[in-house]
C-alpha positions as a Markdown table, in Angstrom:
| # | Residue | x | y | z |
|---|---|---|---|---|
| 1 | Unk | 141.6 | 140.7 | 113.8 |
| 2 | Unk | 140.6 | 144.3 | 115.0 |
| 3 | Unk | 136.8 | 144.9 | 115.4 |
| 4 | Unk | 135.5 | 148.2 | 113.2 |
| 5 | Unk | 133.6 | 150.6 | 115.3 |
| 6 | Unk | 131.1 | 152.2 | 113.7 |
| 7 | Unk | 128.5 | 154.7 | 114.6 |
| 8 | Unk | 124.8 | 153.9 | 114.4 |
| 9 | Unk | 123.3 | 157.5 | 115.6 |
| 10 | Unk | 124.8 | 160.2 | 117.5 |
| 11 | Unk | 122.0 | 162.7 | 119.0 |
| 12 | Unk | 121.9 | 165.7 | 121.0 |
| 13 | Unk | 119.2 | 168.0 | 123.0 |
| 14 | Unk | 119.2 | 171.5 | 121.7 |
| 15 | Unk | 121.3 | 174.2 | 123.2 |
| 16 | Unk | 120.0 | 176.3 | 126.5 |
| 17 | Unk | 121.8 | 179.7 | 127.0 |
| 18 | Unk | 123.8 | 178.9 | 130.4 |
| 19 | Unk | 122.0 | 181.6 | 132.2 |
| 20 | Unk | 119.5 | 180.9 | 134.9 |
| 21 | Unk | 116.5 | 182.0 | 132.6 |
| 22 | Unk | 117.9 | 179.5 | 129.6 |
| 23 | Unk | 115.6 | 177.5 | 128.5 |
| 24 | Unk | 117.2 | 174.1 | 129.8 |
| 25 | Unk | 118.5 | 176.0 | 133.0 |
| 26 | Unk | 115.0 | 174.4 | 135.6 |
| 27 | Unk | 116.6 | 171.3 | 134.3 |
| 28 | Unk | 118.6 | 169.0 | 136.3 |
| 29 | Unk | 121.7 | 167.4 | 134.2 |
| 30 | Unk | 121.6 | 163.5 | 135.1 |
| 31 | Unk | 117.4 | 164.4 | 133.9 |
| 32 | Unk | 118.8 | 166.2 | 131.1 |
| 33 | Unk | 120.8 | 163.2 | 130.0 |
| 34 | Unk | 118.7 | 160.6 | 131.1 |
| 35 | Unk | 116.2 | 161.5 | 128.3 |
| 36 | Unk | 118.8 | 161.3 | 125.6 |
| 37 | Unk | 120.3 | 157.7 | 126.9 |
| 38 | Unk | 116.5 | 157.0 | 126.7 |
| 39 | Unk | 116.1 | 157.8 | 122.8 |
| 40 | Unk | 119.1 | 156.6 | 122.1 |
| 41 | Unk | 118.2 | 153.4 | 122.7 |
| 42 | Unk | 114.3 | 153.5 | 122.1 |
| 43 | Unk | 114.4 | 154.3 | 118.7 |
| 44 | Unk | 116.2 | 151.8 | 117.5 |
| 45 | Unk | 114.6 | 149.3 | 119.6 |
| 46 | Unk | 118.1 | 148.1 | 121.5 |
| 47 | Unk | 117.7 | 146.2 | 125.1 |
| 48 | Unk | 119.6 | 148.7 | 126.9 |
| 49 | Unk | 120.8 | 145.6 | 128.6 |
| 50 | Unk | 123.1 | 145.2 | 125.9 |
| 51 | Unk | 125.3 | 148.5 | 126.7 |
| 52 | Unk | 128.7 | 147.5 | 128.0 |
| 53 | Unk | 129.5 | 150.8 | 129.7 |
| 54 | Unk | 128.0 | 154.5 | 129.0 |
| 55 | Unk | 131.2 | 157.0 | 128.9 |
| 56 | Unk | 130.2 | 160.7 | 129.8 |
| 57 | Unk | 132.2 | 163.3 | 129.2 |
| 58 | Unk | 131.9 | 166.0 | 131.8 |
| 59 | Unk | 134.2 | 169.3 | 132.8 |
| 60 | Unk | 132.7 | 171.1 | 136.1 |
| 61 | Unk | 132.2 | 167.4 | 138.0 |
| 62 | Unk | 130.7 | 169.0 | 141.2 |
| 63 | Unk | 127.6 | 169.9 | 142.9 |
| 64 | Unk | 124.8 | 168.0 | 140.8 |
| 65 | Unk | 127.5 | 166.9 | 138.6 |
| 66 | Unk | 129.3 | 165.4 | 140.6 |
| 67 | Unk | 127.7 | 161.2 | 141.2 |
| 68 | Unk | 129.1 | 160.1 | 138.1 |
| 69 | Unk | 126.7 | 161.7 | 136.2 |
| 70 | Unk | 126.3 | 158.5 | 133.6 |
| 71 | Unk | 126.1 | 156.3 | 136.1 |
| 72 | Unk | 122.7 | 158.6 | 137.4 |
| 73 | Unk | 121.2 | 159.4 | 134.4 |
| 74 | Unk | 121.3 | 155.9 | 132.9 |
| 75 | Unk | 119.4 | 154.5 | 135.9 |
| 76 | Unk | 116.9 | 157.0 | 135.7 |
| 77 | Unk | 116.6 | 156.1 | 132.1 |
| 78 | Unk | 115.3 | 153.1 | 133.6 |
| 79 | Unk | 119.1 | 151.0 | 132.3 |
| 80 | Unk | 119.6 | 147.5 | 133.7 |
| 81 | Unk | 121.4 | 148.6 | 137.1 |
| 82 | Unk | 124.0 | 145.7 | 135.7 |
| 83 | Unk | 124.9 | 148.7 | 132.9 |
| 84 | Unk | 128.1 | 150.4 | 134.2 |
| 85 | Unk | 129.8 | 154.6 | 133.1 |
| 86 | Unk | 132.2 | 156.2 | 133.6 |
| 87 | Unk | 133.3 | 160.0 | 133.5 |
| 88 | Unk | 135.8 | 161.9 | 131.9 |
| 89 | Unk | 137.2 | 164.9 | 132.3 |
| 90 | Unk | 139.4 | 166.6 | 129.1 |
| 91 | Unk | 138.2 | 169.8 | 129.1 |
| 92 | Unk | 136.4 | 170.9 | 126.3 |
| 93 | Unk | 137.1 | 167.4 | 124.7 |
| 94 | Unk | 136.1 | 165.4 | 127.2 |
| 95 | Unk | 132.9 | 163.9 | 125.5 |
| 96 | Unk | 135.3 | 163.5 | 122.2 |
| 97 | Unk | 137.6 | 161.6 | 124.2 |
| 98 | Unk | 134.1 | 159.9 | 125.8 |
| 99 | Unk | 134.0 | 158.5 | 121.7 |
| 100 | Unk | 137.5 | 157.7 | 121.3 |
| 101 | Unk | 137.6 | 155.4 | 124.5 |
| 102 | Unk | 134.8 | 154.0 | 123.5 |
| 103 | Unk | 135.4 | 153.3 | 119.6 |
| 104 | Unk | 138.8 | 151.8 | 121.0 |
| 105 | Unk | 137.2 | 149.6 | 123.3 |
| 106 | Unk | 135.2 | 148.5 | 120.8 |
| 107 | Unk | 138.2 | 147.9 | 118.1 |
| 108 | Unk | 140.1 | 146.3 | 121.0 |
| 109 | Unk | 137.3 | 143.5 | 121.7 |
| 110 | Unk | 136.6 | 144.6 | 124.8 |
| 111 | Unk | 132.8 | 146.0 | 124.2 |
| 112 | Unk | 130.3 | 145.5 | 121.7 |
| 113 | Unk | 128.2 | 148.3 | 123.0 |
| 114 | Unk | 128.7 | 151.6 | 124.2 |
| 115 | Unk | 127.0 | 154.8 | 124.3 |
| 116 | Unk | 129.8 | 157.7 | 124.4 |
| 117 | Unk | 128.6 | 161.5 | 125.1 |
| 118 | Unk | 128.3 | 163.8 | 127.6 |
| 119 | Unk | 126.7 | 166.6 | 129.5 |
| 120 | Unk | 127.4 | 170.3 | 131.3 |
| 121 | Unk | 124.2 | 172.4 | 132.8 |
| 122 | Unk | 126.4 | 175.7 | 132.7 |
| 123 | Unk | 123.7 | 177.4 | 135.0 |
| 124 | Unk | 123.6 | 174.9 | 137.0 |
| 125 | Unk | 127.1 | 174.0 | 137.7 |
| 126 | Unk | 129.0 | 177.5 | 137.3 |
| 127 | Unk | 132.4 | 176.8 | 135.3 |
| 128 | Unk | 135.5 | 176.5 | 137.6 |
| 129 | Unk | 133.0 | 175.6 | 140.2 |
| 130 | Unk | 135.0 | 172.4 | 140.9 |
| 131 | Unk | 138.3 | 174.3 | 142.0 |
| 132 | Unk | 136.5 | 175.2 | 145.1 |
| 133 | Unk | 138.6 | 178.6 | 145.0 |
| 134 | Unk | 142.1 | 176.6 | 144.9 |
| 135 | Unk | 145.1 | 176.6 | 143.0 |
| 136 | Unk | 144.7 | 173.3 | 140.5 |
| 137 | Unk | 148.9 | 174.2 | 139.6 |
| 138 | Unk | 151.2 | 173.6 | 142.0 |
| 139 | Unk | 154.7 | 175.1 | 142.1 |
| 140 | Unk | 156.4 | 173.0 | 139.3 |
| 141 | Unk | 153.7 | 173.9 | 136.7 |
| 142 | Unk | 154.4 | 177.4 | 138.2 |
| 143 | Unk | 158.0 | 177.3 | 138.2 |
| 144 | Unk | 158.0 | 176.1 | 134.3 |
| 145 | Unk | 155.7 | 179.1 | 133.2 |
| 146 | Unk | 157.2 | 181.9 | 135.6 |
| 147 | Unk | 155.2 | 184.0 | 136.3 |
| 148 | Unk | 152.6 | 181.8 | 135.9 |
| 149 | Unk | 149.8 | 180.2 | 133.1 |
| 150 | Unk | 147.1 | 182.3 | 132.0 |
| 151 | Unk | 143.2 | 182.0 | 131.3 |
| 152 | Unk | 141.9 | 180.9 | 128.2 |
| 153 | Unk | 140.6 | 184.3 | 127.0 |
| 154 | Unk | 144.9 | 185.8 | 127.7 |
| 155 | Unk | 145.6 | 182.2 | 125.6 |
| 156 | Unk | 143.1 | 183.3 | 122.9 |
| 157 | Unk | 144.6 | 186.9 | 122.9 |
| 158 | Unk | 148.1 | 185.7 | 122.6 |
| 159 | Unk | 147.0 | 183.3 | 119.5 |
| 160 | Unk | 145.1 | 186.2 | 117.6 |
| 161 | Unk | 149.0 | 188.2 | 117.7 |
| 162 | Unk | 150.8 | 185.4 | 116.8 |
| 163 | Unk | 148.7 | 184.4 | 113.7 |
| 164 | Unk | 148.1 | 188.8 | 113.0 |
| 165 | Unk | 144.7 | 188.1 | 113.6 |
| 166 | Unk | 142.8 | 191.3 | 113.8 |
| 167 | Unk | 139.0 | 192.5 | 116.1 |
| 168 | Unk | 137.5 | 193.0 | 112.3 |
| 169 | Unk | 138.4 | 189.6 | 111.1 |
| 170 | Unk | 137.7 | 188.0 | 114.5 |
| 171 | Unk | 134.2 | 189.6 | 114.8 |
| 172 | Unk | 133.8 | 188.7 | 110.8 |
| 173 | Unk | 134.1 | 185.1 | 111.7 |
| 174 | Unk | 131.5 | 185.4 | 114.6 |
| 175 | Unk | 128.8 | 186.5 | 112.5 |
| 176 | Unk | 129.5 | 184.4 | 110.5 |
| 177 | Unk | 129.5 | 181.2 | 112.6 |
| 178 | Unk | 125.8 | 182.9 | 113.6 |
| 179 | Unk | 124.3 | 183.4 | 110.3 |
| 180 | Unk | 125.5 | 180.0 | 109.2 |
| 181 | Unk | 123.9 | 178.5 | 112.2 |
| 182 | Unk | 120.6 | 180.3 | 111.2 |
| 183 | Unk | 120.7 | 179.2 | 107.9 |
| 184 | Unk | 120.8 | 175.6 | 108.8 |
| 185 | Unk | 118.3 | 175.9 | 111.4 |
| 186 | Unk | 116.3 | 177.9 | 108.8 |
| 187 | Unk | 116.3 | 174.7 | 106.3 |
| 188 | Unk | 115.8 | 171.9 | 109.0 |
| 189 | Unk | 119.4 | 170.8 | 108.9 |
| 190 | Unk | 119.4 | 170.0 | 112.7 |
| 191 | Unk | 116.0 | 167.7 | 113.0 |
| 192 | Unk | 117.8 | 164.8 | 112.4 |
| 193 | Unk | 120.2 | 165.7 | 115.4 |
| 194 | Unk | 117.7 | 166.9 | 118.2 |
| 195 | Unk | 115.9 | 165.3 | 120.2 |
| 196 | Unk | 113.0 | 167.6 | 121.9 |
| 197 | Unk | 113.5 | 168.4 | 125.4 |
| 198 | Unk | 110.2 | 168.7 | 128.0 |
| 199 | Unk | 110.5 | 170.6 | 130.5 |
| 200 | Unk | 109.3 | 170.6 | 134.1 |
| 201 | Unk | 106.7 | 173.5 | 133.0 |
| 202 | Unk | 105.7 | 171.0 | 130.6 |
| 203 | Unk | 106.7 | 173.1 | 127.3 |
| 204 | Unk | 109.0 | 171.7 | 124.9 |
| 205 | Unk | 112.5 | 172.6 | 123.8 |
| 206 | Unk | 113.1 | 171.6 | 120.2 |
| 207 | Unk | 115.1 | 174.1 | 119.0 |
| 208 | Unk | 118.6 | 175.6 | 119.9 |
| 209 | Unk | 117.9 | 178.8 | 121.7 |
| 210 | Unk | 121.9 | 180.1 | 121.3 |
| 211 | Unk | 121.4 | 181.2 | 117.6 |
| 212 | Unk | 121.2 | 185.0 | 117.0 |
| 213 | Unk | 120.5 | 185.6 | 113.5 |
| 214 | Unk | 120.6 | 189.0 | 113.5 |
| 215 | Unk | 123.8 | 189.2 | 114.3 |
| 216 | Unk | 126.5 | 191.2 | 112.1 |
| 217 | Unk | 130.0 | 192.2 | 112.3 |
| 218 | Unk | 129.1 | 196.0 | 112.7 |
| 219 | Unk | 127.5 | 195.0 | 116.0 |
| 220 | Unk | 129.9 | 192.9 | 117.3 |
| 221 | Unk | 132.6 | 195.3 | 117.0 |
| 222 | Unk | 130.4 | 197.9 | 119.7 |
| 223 | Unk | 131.4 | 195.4 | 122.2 |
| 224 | Unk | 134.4 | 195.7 | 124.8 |
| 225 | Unk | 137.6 | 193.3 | 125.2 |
| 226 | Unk | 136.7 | 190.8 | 128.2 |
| 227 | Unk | 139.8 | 190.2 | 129.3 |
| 228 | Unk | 142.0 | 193.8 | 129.2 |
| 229 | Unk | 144.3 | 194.2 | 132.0 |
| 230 | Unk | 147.3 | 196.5 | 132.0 |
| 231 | Unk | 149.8 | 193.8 | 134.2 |
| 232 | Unk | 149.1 | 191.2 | 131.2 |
| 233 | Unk | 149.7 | 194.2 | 128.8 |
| 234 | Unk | 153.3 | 194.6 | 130.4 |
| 235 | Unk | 153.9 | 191.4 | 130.3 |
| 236 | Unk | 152.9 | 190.6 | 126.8 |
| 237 | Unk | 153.1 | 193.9 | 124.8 |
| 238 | Unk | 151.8 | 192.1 | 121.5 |
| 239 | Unk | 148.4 | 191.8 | 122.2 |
| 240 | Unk | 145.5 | 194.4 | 121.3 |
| 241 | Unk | 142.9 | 193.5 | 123.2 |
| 242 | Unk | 140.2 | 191.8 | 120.6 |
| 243 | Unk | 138.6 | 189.3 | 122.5 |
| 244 | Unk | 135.0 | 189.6 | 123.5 |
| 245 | Unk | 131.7 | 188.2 | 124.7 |
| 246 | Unk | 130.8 | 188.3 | 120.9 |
| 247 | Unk | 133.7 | 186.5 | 119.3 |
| 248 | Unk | 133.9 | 183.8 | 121.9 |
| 249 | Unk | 131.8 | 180.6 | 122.6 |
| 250 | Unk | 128.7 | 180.9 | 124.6 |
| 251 | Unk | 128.0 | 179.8 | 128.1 |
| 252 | Unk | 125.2 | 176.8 | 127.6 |
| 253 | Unk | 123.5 | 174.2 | 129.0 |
| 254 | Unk | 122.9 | 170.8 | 126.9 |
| 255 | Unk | 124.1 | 166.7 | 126.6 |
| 256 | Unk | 125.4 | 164.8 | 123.6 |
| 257 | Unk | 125.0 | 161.0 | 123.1 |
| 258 | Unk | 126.9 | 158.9 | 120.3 |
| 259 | Unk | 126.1 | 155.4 | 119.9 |
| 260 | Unk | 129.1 | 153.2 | 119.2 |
| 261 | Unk | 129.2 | 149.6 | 118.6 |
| 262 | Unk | 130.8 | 146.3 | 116.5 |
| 263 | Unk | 130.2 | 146.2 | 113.3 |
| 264 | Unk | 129.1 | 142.7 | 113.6 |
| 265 | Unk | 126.6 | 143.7 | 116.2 |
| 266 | Unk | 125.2 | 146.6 | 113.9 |
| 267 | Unk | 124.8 | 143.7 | 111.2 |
| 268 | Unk | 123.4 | 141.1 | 113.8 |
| 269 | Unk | 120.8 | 143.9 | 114.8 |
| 270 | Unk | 119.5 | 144.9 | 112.0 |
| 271 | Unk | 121.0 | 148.1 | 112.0 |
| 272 | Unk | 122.7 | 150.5 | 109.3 |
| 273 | Unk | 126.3 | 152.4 | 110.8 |
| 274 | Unk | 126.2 | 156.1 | 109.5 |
| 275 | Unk | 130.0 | 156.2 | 109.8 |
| 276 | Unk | 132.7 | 154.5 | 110.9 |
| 277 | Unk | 136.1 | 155.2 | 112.6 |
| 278 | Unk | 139.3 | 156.5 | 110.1 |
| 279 | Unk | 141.8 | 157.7 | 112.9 |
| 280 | Unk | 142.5 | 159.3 | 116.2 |
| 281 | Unk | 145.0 | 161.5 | 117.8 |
| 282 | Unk | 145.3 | 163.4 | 121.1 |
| 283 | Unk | 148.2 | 165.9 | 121.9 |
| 284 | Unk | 149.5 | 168.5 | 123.9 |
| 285 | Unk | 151.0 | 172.0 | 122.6 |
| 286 | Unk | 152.1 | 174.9 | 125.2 |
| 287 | Unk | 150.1 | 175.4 | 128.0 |
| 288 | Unk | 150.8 | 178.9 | 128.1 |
| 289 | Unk | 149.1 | 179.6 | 124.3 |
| 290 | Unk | 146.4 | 176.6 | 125.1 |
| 291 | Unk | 144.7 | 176.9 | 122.4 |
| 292 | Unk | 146.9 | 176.1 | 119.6 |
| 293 | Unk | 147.1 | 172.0 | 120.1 |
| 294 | Unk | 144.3 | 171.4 | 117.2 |
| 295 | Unk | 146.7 | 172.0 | 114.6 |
| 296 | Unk | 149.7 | 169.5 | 114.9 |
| 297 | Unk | 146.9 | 166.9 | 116.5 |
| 298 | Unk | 145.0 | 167.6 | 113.1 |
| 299 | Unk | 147.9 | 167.1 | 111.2 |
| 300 | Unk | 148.9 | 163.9 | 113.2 |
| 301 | Unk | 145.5 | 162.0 | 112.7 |
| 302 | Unk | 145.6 | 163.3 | 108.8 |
| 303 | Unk | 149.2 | 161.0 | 108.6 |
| 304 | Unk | 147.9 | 158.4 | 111.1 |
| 305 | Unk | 144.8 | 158.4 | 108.0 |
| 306 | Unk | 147.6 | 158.6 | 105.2 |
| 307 | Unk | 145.2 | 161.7 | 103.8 |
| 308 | Unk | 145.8 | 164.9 | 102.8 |
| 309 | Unk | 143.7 | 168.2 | 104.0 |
| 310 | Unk | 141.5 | 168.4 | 100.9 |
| 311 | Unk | 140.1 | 164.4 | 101.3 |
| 312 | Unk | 138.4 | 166.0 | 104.2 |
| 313 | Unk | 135.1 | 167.3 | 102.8 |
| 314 | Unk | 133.9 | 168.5 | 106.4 |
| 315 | Unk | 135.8 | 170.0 | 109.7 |
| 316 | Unk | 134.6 | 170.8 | 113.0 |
| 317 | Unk | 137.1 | 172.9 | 114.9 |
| 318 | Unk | 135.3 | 174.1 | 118.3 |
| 319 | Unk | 135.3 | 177.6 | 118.2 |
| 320 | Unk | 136.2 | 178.1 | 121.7 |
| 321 | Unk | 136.9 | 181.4 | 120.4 |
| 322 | Unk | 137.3 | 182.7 | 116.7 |
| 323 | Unk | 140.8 | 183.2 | 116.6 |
| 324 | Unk | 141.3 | 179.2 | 117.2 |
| 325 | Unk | 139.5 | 178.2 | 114.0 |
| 326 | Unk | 141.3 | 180.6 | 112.2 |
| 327 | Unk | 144.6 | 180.2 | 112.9 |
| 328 | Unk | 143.8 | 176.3 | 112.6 |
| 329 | Unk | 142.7 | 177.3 | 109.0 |
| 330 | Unk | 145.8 | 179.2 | 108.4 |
| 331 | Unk | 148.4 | 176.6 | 109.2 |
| 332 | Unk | 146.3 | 173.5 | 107.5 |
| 333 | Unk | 145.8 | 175.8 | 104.5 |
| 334 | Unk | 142.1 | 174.4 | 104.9 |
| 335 | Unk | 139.1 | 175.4 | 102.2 |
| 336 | Unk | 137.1 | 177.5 | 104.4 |
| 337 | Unk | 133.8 | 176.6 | 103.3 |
| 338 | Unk | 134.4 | 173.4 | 104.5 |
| 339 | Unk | 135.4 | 174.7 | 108.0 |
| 340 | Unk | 132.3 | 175.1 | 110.2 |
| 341 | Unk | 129.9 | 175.2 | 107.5 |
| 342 | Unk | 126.9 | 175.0 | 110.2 |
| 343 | Unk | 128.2 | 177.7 | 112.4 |
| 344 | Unk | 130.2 | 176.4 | 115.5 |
| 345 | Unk | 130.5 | 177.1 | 119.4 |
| 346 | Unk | 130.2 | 180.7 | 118.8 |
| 347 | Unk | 126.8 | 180.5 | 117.5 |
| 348 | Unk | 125.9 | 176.8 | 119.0 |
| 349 | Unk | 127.3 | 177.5 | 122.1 |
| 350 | Unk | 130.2 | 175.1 | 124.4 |
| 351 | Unk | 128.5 | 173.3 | 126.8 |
| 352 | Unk | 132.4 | 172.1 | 128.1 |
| 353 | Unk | 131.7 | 168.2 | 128.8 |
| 354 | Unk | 129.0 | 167.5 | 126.0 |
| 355 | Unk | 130.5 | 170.4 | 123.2 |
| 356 | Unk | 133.0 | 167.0 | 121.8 |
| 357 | Unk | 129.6 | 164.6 | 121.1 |
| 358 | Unk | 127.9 | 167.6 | 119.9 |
| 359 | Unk | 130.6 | 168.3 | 117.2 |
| 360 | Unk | 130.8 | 164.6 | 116.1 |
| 361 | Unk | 127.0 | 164.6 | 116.2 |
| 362 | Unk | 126.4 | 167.8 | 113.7 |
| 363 | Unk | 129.3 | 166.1 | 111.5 |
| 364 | Unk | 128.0 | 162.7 | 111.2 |
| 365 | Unk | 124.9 | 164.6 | 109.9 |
| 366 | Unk | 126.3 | 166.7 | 107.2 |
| 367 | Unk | 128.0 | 164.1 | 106.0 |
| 368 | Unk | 124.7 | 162.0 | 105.5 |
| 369 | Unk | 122.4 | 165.0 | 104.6 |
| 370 | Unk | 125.6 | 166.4 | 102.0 |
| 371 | Unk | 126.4 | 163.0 | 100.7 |
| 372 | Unk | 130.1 | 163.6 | 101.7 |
| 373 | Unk | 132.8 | 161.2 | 102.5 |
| 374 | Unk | 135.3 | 162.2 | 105.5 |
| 375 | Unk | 134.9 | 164.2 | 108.1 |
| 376 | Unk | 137.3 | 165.6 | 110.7 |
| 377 | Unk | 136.9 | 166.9 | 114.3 |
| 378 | Unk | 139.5 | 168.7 | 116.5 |
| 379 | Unk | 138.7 | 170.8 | 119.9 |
| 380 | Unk | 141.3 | 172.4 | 122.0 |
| 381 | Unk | 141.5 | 171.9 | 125.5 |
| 382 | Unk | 142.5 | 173.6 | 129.0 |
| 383 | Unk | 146.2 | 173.0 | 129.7 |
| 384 | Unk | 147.1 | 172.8 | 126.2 |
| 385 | Unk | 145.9 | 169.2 | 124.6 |
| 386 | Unk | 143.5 | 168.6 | 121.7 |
| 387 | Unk | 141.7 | 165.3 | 120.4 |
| 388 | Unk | 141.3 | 164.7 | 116.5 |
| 389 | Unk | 139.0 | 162.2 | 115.2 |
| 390 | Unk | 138.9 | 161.8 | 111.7 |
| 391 | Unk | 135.3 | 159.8 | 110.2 |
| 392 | Unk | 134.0 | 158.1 | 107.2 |
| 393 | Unk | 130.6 | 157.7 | 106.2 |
| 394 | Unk | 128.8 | 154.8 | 105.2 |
């Protein structure tokens, strides 16, 4: 018989603008995470001997990132040395993918125990650091897409045509993702998900420091398009240029942490599961658009579920940038008070390898503080893929 997975907390530190003066940016990552693996177990008073594996998700996987960051951080959490990780590397759903290994291991019979999340110190570890200034292609890849793929922001440009998205509605979403954001923070929404962070100053972090709540549509629209370029223009005459620093997620430091386990082992140890484990999906979509794969993996996990879009009381879509949640909403027809309701990337910030825990972790929460049912998660990814994870609470 197949074990259920369930999840018995899922935590996260707060967010530090990825700049060198952000506030988690004196901080290394393996300490950053080491403190979260720490709580994780501590407060529910679990012999971290018991873990059997800690899977990190994490994108730029060089410099101080680059010693199997789990592996690092769990040891200095003072973890059995016995306790193994892992790292993985999707993209911007790399710690997401982190929870679906690990729920599957657990539903296999091959764990009990695992603590999936992940961790990215933006400031630290600049993004694309890890290309070392080399083409990550090859000629096939090149061949297929003559004349070639293009960033993310060209990928977000090309999605905000296709869907006849325009820089009013884009910005409107932004401000909104902010002012939501606020709002939660505002009522205490996000307690139950941080945990505090000391720093080597010794003041405290307990709040995330990416949430500008004086932010408004009027001012977003003063800003210029990051990635305008007149060869891009030829080549694709359909976009207008919208995307900016404003509408897009932030650069930021920060670490996630889910912890998974066996039902039976929640009910040996006492402990009550907040959610447990509906349906996954991963899948690819163009590489050349990128951003777009959220939609049919969304509908695929929805089938693998046998639900329909309005059982879902709750979705997290990463907003990479704004014109992904919105054309997600378009093409699931999705309630848009549902989508994001706590503000998203934009406002939160993407800390790449930890932004899939810190989805799943905000969700698990609503769902307990709003007394909701089902929840579902989707994040695109570089090179065109996307994970879904579809949750019930308990």
């Amino acid at each position: 018989m197949t074990e259920a997975a369930v999840i018995v907390d899922a935590l996260r530190t707060p967010m530090g603008r990825g700049k060198p003066d952000g506030g988690l940016a004196g901080l290394h990552p393996v300490d950053l995470l080491a403190a979260l693996l720490k709580e994780t177990v501590q407060r529910h008073d679990i012999d971290p001997g018991l873990v059997d594996d800690v899977m990190i998700g994490c994108v730029s996987q060089s410099g101080e990132q680059s010693a199997t960051p789990g592996r690092m951080a769990l040891l200095a959490a003072g973890f059995p040395e016995h306790v193994p990780s892992t790292t993985i590397d999707r993209k911007c759903g790399s710690s997401q993918q982190a929870v679906h290994f690990a729920a599957q291991s657990i539903m296999a019979g091959a764990n009990q125990l695992v603590i999936a999340g992940g961790v990215e110190s933006m400031s630290r570890v600049p993004m694309g650091s890890a290309r070392m200034g080399q083409d990550p292609f090859g000629q096939g890849v090149q061949q297929r897409y003559a004349p070639g793929l293009v960033s993310q922001g060209v990928a977000a440009e090309l999605v905000t045509s296709r869907y006849q998205l325009d820089r009013e509605t884009l910005d409107q979403y932004a401000a909104q993702s902010h002012q939501r954001a606020a709002a939660h923070r505002e009522a205490g929404a996000f307690r139950d998900e941080i945990v505090p962070v000391t720093l080597p100053d010794g003041r405290v972090l307990s709040e995330d420091e990416t949430i500008r709540p004086a932010t408004t549509a009027e001012r977003l629209s003063e800003l210029r398009p990051s990635f305008q370029d007149d060869a891009l223009k030829q080549r694709f005459p359909e976009i207008n240029w919208s995307i900016t620093a404003g509408n897009a997620s932030q650069i930021t430091d920060g670490a996630s942490a889910l912890l998974i386990m066996s039902e039976s082992l929640a009910n040996k140890l006492g402990l009550k599961p907040l959610a447990r484990f509906v349906s996954f999906d991963v899948c690819g979509d163009s590489p050349l658009t990128m951003l777009t794969a959220p939609i049919p993996s969304s509908k695929r996990a929805l089938q693998k579920a046998g639900m329909s879009v309005d059982q879902i009381d709750h979705f997290e879509v990463n907003e990479a940038f704004a014109p992904v949640p919105l054309a997600w909403r378009k093409e699931l027809d999705a309630d848009p008070q549902r989508l994001n309701p706590r503000g998203g990337a934009i406002a939160l910030g993407h800390p790449l390898g930890a932004s899939g825990a810190r989805l799943m972790t905000t969700l698990v929460h609503a769902l307990g503080q709003n007394g909701q049912r089902y929840g579902l998660q989707t994040m695109c990814e570089a090179g065109g893929m996307a994970n879904t994870t579809i949750i019930e609470r308990l």
